[in-house]
N, C-alpha and C positions, 0 to 999 in steps of 0.2 A: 895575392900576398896577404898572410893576416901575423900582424903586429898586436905582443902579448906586452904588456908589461907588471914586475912584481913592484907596485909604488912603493911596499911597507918596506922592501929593500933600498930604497932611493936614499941616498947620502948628497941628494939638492948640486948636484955639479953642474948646470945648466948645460953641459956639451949636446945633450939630446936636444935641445931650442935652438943652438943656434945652428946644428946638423941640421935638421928638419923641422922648423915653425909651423908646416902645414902637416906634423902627425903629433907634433908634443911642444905641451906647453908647462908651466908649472903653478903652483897655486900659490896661495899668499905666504908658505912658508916654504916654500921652493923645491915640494916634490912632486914628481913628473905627471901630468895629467895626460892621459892618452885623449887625440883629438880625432882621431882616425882609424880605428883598429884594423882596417882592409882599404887602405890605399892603392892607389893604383901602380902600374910598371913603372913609371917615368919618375914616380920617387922611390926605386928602389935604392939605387948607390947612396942617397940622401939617406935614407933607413942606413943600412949598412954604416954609413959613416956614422951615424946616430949611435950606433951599437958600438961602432971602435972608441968613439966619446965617452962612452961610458963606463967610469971608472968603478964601479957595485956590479957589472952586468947584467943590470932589471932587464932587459931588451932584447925579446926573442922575435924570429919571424917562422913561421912555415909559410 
């Protein structure tokens, strides 16, 4: 799995951190920092949810 995200889209809604802590985090003015760009299987529904969190839809997977 690899996880894209567009920051310069981020509108700072934190749903990606607390969907998945272990692929996104945010910086000191609260847009999304990718931690992980190719995470493994066992956080994919975490992804996924990460993405339905996401009210800009910066958050893509192939």
């Amino acid at each position: 799995m690899k996880v894209s995200i567009e920051s310069d889209r981020c509108i700072a809604s934190g749903g990606c951190v607390f969907a998945c802590p272990e692929v996104f985090d945010q910086d000191d003015d609260g847009i999304v920092v990718l931690l992980d760009p190719t995470p493994g299987e066992e956080l994919r529904q975490q992804v996924m949810d990460a993405i339905d969190a996401c009210p800009a839809a910066v958050i893509t997977v192939e």
